[in-house]
KEVO-765386 format. One line per field, with one value per residue (C-alpha): residue in three letters; chain; x, y, z. Coordinates in pm, 1 decimal. Layout:
N
code [ALA;...]
unit [A;...]
east [X;...]
north [Y;...]
up [Z;...]
This chain:
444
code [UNK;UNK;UNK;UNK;UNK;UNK;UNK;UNK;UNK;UNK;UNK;UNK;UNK;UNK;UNK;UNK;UNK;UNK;UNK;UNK;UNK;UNK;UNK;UNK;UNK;UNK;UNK;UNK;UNK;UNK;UNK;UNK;UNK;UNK;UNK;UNK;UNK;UNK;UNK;UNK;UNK;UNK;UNK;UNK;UNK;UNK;UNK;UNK;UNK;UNK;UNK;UNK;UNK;UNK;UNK;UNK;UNK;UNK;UNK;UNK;UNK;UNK;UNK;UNK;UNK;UNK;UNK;UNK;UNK;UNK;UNK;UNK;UNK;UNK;UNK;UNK;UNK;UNK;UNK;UNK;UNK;UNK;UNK;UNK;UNK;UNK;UNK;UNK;UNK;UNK;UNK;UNK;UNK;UNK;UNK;UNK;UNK;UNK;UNK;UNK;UNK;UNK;UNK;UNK;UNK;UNK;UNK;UNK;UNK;UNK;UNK;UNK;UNK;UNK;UNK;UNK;UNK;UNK;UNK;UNK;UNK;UNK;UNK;UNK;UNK;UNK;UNK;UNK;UNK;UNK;UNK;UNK;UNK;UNK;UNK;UNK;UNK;UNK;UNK;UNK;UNK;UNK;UNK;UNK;UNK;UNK;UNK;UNK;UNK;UNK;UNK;UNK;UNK;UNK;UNK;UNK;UNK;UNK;UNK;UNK;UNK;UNK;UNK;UNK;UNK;UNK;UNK;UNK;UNK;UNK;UNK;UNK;UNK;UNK;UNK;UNK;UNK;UNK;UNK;UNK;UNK;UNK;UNK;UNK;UNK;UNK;UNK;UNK;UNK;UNK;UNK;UNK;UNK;UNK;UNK;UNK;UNK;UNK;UNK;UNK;UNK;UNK;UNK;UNK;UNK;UNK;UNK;UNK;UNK;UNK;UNK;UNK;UNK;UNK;UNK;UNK;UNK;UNK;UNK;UNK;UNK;UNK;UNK;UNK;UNK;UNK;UNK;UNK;UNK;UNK;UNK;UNK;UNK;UNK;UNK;UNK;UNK;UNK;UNK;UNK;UNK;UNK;UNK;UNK;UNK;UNK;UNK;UNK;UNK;UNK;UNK;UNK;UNK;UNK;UNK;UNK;UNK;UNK;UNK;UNK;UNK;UNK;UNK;UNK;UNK;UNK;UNK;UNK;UNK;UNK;UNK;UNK;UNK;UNK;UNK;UNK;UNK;UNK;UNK;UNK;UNK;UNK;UNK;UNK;UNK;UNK;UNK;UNK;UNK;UNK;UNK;UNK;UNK;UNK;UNK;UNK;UNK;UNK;UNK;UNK;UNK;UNK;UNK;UNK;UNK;UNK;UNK;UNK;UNK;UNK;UNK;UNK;UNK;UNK;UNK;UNK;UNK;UNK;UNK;UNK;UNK;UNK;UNK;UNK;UNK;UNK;UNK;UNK;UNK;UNK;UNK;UNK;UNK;UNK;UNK;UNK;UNK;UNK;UNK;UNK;UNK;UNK;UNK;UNK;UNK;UNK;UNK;UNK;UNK;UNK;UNK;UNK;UNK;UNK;UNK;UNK;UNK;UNK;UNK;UNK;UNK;UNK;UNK;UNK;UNK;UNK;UNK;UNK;UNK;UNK;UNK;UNK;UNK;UNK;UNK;UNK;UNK;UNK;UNK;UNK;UNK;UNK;UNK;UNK;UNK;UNK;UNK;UNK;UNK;UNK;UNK;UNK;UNK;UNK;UNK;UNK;UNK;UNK;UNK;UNK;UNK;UNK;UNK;UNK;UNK;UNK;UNK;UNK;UNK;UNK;UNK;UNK;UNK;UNK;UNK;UNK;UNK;UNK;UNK;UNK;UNK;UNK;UNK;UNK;UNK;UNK;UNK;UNK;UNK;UNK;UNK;UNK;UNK;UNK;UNK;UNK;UNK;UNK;UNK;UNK;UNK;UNK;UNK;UNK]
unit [A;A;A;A;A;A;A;A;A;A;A;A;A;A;A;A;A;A;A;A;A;A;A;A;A;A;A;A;A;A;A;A;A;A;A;A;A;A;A;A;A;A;A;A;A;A;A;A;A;A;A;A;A;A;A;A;A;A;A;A;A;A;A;A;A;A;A;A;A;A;A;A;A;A;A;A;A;A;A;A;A;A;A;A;A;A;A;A;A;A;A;A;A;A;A;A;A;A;A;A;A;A;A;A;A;A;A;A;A;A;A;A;A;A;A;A;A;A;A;A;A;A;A;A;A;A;A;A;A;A;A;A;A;A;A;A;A;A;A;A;A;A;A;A;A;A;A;A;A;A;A;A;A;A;A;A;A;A;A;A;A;A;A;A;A;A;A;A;A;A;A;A;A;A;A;A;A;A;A;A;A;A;A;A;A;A;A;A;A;A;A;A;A;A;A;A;A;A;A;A;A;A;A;A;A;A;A;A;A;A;A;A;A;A;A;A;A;A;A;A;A;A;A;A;A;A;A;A;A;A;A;A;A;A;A;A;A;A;A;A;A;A;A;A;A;A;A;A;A;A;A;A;A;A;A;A;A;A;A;A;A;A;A;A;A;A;A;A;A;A;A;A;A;A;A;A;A;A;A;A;A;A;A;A;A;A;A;A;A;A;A;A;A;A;A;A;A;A;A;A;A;A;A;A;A;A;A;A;A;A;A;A;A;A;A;A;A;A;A;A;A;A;A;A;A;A;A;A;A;A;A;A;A;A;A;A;A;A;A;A;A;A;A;A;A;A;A;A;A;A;A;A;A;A;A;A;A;A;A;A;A;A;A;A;A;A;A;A;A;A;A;A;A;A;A;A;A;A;A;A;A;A;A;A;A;A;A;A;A;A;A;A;A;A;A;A;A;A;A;A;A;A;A;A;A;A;A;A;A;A;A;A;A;A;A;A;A;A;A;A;A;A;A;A;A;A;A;A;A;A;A;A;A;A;A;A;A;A;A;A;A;A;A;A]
east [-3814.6;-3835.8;-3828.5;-3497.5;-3319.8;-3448.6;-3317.0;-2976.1;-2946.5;-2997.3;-2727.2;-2454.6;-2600.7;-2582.5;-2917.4;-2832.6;-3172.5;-3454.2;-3478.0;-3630.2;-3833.8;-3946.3;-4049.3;-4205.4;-4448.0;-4523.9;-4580.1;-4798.7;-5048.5;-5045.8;-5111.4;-5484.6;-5554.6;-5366.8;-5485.6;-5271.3;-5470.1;-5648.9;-5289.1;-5237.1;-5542.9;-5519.8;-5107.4;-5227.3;-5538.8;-5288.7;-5022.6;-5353.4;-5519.2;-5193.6;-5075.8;-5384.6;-5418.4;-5010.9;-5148.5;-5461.0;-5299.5;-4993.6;-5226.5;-5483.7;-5186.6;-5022.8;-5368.4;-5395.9;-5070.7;-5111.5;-5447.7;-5451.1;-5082.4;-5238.6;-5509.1;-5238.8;-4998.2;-5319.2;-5423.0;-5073.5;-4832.0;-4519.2;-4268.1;-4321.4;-4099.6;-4159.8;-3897.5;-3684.1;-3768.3;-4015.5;-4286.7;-4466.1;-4774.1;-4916.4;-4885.3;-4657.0;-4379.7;-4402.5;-4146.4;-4145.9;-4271.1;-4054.2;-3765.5;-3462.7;-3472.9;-3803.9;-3715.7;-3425.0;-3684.8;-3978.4;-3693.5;-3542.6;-3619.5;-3380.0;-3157.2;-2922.0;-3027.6;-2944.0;-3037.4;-3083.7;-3301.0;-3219.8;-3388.0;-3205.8;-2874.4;-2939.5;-2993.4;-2664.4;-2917.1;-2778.6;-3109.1;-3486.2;-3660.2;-3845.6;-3819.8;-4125.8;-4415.0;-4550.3;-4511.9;-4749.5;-4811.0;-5014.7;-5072.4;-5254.2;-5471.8;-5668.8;-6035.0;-6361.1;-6678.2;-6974.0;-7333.3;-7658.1;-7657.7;-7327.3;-6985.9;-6611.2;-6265.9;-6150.4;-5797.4;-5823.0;-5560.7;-5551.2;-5459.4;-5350.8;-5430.0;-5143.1;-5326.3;-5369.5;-5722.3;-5680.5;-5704.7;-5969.6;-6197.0;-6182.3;-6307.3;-6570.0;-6906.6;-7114.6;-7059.9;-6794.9;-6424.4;-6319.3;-6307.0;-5995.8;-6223.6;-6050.8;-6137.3;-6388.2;-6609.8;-6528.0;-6583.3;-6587.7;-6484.4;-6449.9;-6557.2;-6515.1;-6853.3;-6758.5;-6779.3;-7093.4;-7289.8;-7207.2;-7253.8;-7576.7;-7468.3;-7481.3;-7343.1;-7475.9;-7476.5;-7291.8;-7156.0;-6901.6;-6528.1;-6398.3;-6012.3;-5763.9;-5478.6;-5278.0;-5492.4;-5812.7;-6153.8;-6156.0;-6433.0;-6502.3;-6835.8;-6728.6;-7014.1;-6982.4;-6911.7;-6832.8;-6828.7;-6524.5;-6485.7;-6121.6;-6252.5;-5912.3;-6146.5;-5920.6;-5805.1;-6106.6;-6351.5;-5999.1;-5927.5;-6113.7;-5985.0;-6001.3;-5830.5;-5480.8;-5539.6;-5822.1;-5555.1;-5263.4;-5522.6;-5592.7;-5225.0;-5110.0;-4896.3;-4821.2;-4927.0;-4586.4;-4550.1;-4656.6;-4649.6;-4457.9;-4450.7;-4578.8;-4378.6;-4479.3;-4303.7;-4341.6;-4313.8;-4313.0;-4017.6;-3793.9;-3949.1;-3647.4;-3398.6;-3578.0;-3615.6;-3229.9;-3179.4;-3396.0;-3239.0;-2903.1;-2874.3;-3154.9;-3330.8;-3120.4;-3024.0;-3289.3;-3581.1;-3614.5;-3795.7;-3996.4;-4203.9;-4501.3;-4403.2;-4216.4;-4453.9;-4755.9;-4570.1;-4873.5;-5041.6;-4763.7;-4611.7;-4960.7;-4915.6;-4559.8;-4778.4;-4945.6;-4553.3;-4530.7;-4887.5;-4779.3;-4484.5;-4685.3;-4947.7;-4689.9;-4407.4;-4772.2;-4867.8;-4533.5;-4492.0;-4818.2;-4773.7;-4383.9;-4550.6;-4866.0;-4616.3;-4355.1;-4641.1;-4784.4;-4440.2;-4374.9;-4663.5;-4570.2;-4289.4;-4365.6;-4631.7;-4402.9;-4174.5;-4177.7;-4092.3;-3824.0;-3644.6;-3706.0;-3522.2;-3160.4;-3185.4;-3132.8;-2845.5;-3020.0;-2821.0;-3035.3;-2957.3;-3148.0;-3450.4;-3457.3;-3455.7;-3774.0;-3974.0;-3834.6;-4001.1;-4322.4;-4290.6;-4262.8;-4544.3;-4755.0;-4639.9;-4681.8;-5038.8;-5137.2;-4955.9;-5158.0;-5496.1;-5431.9;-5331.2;-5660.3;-5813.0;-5620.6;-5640.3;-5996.8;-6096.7;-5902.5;-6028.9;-6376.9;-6293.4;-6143.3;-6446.3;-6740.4;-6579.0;-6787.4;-6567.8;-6736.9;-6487.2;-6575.8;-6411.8;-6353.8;-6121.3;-5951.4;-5973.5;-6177.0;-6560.9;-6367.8;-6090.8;-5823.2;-5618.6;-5364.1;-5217.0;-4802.2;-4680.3;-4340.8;-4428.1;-4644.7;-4439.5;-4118.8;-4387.3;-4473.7;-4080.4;-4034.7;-4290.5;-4192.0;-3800.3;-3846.0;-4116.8;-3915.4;-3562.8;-3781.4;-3882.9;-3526.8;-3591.6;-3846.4;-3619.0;-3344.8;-3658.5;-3537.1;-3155.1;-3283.4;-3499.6;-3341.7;-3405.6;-3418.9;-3719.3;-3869.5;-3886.2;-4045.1;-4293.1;-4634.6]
north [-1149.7;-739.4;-460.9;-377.5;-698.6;-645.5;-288.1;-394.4;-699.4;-458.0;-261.5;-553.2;-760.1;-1030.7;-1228.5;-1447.4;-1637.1;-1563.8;-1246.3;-1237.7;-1516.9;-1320.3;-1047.4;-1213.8;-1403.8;-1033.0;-897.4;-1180.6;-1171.7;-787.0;-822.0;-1015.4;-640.5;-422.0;-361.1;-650.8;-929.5;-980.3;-988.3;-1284.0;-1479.3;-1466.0;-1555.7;-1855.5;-1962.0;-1961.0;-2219.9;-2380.0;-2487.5;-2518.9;-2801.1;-2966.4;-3030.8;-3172.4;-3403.9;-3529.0;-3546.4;-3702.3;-3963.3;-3976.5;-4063.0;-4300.5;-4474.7;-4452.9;-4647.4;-4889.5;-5019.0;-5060.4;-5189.0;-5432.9;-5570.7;-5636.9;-5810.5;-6011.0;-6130.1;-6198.7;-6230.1;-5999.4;-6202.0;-6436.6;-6740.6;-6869.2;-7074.1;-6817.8;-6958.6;-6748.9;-6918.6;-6728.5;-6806.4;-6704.7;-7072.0;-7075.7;-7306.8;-7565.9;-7607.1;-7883.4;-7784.3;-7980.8;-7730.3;-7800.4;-7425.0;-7437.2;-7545.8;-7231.3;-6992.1;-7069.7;-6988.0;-6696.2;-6457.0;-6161.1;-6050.5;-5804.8;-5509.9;-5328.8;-4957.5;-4869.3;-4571.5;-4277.5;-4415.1;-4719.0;-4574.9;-4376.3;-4704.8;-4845.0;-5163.7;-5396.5;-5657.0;-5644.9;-5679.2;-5932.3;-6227.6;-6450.9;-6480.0;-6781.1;-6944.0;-7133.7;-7229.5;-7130.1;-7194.6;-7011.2;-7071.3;-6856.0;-6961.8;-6813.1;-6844.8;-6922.3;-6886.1;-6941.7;-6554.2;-6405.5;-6556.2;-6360.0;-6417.2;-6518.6;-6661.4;-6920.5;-6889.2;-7269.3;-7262.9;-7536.5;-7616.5;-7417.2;-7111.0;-6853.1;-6773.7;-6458.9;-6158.5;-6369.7;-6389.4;-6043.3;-5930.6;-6262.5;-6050.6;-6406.1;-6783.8;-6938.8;-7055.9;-7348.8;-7692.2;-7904.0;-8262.7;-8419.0;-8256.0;-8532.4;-8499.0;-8086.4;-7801.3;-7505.9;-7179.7;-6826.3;-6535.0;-6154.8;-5961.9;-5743.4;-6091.2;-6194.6;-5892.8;-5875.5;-6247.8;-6265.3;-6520.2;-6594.7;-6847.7;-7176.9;-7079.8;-7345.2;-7243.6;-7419.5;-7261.9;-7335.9;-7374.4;-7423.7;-7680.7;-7808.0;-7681.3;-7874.7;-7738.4;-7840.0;-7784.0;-7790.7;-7733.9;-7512.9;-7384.5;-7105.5;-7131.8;-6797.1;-6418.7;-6148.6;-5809.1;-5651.4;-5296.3;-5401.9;-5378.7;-5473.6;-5765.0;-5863.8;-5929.3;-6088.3;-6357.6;-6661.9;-6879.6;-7314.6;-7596.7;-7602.5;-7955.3;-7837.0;-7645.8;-7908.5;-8151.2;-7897.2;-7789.0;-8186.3;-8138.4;-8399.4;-8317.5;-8180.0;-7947.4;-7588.0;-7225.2;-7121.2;-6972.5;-6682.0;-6575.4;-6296.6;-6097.7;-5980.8;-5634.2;-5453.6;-5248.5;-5559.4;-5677.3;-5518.9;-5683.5;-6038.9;-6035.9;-5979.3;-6245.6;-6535.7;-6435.3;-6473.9;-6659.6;-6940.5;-7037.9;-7224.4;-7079.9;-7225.9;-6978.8;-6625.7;-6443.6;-6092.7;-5886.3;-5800.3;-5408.4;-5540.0;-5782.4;-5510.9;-5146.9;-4969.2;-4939.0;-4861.9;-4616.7;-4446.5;-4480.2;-4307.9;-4028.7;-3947.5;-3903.2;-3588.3;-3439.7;-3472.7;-3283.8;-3018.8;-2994.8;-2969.9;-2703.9;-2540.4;-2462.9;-2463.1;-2144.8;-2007.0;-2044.1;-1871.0;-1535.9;-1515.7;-1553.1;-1262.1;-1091.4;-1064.9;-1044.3;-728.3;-559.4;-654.3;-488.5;-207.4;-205.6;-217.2;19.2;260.7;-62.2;-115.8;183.7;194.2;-111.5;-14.3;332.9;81.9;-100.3;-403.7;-507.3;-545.9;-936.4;-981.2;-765.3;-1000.9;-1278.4;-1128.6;-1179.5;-1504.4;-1613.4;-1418.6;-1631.5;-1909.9;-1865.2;-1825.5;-2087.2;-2332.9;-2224.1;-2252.9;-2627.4;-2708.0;-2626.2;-2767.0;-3083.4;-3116.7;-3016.0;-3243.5;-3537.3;-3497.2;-3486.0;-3750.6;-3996.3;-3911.1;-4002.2;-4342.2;-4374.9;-4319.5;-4306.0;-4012.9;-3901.1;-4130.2;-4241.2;-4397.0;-4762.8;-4778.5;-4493.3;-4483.0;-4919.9;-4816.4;-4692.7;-4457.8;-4218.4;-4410.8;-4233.9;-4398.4;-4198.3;-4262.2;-4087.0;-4071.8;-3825.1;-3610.5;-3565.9;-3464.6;-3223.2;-3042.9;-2989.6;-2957.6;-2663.7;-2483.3;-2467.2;-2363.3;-2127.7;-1925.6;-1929.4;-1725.5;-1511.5;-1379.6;-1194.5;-938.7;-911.9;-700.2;-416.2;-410.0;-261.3;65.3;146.8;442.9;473.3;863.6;831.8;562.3;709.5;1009.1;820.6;781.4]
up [3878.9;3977.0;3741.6;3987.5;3875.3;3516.4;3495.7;3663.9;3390.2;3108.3;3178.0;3271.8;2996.0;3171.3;3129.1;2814.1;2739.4;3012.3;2918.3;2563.0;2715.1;2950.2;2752.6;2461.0;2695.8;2855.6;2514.8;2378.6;2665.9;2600.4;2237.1;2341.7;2394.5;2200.1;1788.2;1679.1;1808.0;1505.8;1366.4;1559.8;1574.1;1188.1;1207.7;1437.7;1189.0;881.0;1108.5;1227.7;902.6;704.8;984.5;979.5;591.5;657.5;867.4;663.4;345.2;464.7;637.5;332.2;106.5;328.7;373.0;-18.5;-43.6;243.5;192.2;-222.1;-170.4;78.1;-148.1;-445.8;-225.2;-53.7;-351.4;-505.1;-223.9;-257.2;-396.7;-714.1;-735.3;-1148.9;-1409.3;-1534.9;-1949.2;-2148.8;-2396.6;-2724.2;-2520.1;-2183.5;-2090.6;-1739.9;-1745.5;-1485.5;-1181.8;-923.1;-571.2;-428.1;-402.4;-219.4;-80.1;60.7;429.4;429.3;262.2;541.0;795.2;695.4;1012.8;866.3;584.7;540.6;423.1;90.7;105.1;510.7;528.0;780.2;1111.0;1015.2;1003.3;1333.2;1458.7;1314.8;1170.5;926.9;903.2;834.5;1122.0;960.5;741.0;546.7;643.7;401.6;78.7;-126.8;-440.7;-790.2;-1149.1;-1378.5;-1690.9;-1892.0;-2044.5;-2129.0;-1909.2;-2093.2;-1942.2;-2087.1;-2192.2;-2167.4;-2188.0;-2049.1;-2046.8;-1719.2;-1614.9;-1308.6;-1016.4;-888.7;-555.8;-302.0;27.2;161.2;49.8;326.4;326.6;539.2;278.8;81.1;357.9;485.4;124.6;65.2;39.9;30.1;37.4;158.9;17.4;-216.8;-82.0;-167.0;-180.2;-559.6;-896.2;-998.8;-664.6;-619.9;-855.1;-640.4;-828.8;-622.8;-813.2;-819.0;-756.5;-1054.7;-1259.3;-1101.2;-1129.2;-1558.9;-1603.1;-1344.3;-1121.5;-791.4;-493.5;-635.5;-1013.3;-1216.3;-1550.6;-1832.2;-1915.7;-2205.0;-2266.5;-2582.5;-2496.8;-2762.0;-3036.7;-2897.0;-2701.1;-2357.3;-2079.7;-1702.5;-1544.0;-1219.2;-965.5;-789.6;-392.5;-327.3;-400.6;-345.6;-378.1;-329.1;-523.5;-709.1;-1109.1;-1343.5;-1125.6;-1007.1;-1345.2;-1458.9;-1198.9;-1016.0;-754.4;-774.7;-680.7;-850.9;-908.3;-1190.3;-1329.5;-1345.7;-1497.1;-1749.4;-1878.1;-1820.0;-1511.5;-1259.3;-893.6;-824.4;-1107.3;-1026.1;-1212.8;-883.7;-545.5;-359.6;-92.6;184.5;380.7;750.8;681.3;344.2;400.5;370.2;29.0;-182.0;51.7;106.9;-297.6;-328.4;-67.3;-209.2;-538.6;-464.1;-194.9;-197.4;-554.5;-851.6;-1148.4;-1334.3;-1150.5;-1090.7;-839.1;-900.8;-634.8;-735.6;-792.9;-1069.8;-1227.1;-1202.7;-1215.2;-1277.7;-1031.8;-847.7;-1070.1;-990.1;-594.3;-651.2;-771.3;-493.1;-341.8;-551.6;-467.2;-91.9;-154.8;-325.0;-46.3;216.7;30.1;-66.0;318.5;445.2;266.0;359.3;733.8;612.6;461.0;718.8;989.8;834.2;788.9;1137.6;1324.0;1093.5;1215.5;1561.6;1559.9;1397.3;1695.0;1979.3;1814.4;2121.3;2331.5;2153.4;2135.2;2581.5;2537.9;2320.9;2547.8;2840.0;2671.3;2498.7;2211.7;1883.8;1888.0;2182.0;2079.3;1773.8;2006.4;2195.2;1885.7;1788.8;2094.1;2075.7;1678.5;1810.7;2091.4;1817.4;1609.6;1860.3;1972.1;1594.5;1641.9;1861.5;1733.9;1410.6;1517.5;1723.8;1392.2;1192.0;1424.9;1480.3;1102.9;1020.6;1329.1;1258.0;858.6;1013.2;1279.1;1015.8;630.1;543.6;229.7;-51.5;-362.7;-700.0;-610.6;-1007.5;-1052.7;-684.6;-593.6;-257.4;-196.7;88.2;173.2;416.8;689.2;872.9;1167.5;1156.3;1503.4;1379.5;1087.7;1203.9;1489.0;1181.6;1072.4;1378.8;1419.2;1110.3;1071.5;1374.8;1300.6;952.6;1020.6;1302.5;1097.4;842.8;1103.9;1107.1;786.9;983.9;1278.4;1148.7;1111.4;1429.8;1336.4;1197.5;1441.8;1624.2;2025.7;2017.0;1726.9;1882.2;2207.3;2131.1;1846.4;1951.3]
């Protein structure tokens, strides 16, 4: 393009967008040399570091929530199928496992859904994309370990051999898991570290619990076969896993009666809508079913929590990126105030000298984009590669700070930061309306 065709375009007014373009990439490689590019190195250090802690909080918080919502619904499943009667005690009330529903529950590939979210309404979708995963079954009964030195409360989750091992082995620190050989020939019992480590035993230690049922003592000698950490405490010295068979033996159920079922889901974003579904559609009206969010809200009550930090964080260096940015394009402008005088004298309108710096804004913007999501990226893949960022597992469920990556948001919050950013960049602009060409000209 020649300063001929320029000139000639100024005074028809014809060029529409290429022209602020134009000129804004002219003027930012000028400003590496002119007084301002401190001005701008610190404008692009203040987008820089404010998208990079976006992306590792939103990815610390999302690995918060992903991994310590993983290790409840491992342990528990997601969905809790139980007798919808209540007892005075903490005794479960049996139900037969023989369910008419079972064979429609195992095949339910996809539900409606009840509360589409946006991307899901963009997509016009009307089912999960998923359905369940598995279902077994459990019973519970609480007792008190006794050792030669120490004894503990403990409630035993008897399991069946349906049981998906999975989860349980990924967080076995030694031994192995429970055989399923009879209760008279097999008294395996899987422990929590926590509950090893205060009660000093180890894979191979045997020990006596001690039950009440119907007002009488009762005891089983259990040996320990394995050891599992989950870095969930409270759950962990609570619960032990055995054969369910121990446990329907103990509360005087037949081999069909059970405490109930524990259903899982393919993906966790369908759990309110599969819940609804096996609700209403599937179980009698004699059971109820409960996700695990409902049974245990505490914990994640607390995760919600971490929803409102996030939102803090990000407002928090939205808005400095917002005033760093003002700040530097109103410098800018008061730098190329001679420029922009030349400019009206030649019959540029004032909206088009705003858009100039819109783009020389956004050039910025976009450079700071892209060095903090190197930044950001880098720091959090090296947290993810090596786990240098050390947490007390007691207080936060996990020895280490999580980050999971999700493309799709920190792609919304390099958009996101960009358009907001320049549409506050207006504000500086109209500095640009009371600039006079005569004055300009002729100030130096």
């Amino acid at each position: 393009m020649t300063p001929q065709y320029l000139l000639i375009s100024l005074r028809k007014n014809t060029i529409v967008l290429n022209f602020p373009f134009f000129i804004a990439k002219r003027v930012a490689a000028s400003g590496q040399k002119s007084f301002a590019r401190l001005i701008i190195r610190i404008a692009i250090a203040a987008v820089a570091l404010s998208i990079a802690i976006m992306i590792i909080a939103t990815s610390l918080i999302k690995g918060f929530k992903s991994e310590i919502s993983g290790k409840m619904f491992g342990f528990w499943g997601h969905i809790h199928i139980t007798s919808v009667q209540q007892t005075t005690t903490f005794e479960p009330i049996p139900i037969s496992s023989n369910q008419p529903f079972l064979p429609k529950l195992k095949d339910v590939e996809s539900v409606p859904l009840l509360e589409p979210n946006f991307l899901e309404r963009l997509k016009k979708s009307t089912h999960t994309e998923g359905g369940v995963h598995h279902v077994q079954v459990y019973a519970t009964k609480a007792g008190i370990i006794k050792t030669k030195d120490n004894f503990e409360g403990i409630v035993l989750k008897g399991v069946g051999q349906d049981f998906d091992w999975l989860f349980v082995e990924q967080n076995l620190v030694e031994g192995r898991k429970i055989n399923f050989c009879g209760i008279d020939s097999c008294h395996d019992i899987l422990i929590s570290q926590s509950t090893a480590n205060r009660l000093n035993l180890k894979t191979g230690s045997k020990f006596i619990v001690h039950f009440v049922q119907n007002n009488a003592q009762e005891q089983r000698l259990f040996e320990v076969c394995g050891i599992y950490k989950t870095g969930l405490e409270e759950y962990d010295k609570k619960f032990a896993l055995v054969d369910i068979a121990h446990i329907q033996q103990l509360l005087g159920w037949s081999e069909n009666q059970i405490a109930g079922f524990e259903v899982f889901v393919d993906d966790i974003k369908d759990l309110k809508s599969i819940n609804e579904h096996i609700y209403n559609e599937l179980i009698t009206n004699d059971l109820t079913s409960q996700t695990i969010r409902q049974e245990e809200p505490a914990i994640f009550d607390w995760l919600d929590l971490q929803d409102v930090n996030e939102q803090v964080i990000l407002i928090l260096m939205l808005v400095v990126s917002i005033i760093n940015m003002v700040t530097a394009l109103l410098i800018l402008i008061l730098e190329r105030t001679n420029m922009i005088g030349t400019l009206k004298s030649l019959g540029t309108t004032n909206w088009r000298i705003q858009q100039m710096f819109l783009f020389y804004g956004a050039i910025i913007i976009s450079i700071g984009l892209v060095i903090g999501n190197l930044i950001g990226l880098g720091l959090g893949w090296l947290e993810q590669r090596f786990k240098f960022i050390h947490l007390s597992e007691v207080d936060y469920y996990l020895s280490y700070a999580p980050i999971q990556f999700d493309f799709w948001t920190i792609l919304i919050l390099n958009i996101g930061t960009l358009i907001i950013t320049t549409v506050f960049l207006l504000l500086p602009t109209f500095m640009v309306l009371s600039i006079s060409p005569v004055k300009a000209i002729r100030f130096k």
